[in-house]
C-alpha positions as CSV (number, residue, x, y, z in Angstrom):
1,X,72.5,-11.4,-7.0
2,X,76.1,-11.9,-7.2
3,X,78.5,-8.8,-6.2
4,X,79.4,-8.0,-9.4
5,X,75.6,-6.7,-10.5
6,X,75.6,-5.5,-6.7
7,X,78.6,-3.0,-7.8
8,X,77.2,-2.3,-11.4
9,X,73.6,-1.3,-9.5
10,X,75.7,1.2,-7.1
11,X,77.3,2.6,-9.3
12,X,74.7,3.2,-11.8
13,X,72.4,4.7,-9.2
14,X,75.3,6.6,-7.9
15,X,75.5,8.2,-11.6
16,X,71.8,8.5,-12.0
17,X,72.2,10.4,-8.6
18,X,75.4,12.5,-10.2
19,X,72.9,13.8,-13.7
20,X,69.6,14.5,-11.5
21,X,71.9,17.3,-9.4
22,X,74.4,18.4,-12.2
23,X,71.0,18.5,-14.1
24,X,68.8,20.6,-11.4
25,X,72.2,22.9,-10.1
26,X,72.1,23.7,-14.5
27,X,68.3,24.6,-14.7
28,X,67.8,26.1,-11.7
29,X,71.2,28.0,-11.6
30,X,70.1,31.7,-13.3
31,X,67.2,32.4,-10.6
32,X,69.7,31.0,-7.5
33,X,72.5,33.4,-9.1
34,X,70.2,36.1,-9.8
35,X,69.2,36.4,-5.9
36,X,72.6,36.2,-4.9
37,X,73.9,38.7,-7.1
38,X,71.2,41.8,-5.8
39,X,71.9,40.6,-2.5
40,X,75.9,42.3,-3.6
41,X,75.2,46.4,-3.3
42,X,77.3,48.8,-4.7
43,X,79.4,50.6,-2.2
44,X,80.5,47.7,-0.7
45,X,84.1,46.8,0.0
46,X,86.9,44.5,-1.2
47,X,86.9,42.9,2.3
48,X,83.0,43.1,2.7
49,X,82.7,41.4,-0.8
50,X,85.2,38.7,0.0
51,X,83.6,37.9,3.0
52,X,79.9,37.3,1.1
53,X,81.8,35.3,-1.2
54,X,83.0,33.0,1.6
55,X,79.3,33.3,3.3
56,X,77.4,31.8,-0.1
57,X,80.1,29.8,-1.3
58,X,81.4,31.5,-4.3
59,X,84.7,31.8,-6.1
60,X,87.1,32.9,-6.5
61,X,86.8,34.8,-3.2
62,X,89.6,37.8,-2.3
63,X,89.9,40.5,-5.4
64,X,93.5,41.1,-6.4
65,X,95.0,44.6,-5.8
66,X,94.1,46.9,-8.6
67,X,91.0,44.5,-9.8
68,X,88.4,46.6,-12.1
69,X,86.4,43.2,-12.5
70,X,85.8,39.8,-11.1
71,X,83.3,36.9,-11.2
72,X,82.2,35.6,-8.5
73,X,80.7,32.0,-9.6
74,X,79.3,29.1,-7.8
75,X,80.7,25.7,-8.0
76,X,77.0,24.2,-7.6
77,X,77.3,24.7,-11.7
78,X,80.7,24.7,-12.6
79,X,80.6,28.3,-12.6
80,X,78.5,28.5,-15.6
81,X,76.2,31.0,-13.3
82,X,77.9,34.1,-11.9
83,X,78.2,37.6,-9.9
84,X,80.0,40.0,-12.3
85,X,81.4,42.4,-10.0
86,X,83.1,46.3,-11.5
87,X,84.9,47.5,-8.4
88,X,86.5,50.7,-8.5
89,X,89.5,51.6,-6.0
90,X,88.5,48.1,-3.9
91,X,84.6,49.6,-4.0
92,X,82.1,47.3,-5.8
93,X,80.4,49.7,-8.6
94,X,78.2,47.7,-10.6
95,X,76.7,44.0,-10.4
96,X,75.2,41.9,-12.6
97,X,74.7,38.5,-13.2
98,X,76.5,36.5,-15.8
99,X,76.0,33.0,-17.8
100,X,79.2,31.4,-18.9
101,X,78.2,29.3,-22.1
């Protein structure tokens, strides 16, 4: 097998590799998101928020001053699947999850 096919085989199972995760992070996203979002309790903080962000891997991260609502969303799906978070006077209010389509 000359390198050429060599290349062409690497790179095709590097892509099959690339669908099978994109594919499972998609299917699989609304029950991950859904566990992470009850594990967000209302009464929490800005800073306490920000810092479960960090902790699971969501973004974007730190609210802005004066933010009534954010989405916390996880890169694992392009941030189809999210946390929508109501904060009121930097105190989270109301969570829910949310499916970008």
């Amino acid at each position: 097998m000359g390198w050429g096919r060599r290349i062409a085989l690497l790179f095709g199972v590097a892509l099959l590799l690339y669908v099978a995760y994109s594919g499972y992070s998609q299917f699989t996203g609304k029950e991950r998101m859904t566990e992470v979002c009850k594990q967000i309790r209302p009464g929490m903080t800005a800073e306490q928020l920000a810092g479960f962000a960090k902790e699971h891997g969501l973004g974007p991260g730190r609210p802005h001053t004066g933010t009534k609502l954010m989405y916390l969303a996880e890169a694992r799906s392009f941030g189809r699947h999210a946390c929508r978070v109501e904060l009121d006077a930097g105190i989270v209010t109301i969570v829910t999850y949310d499916y970008a389509d």
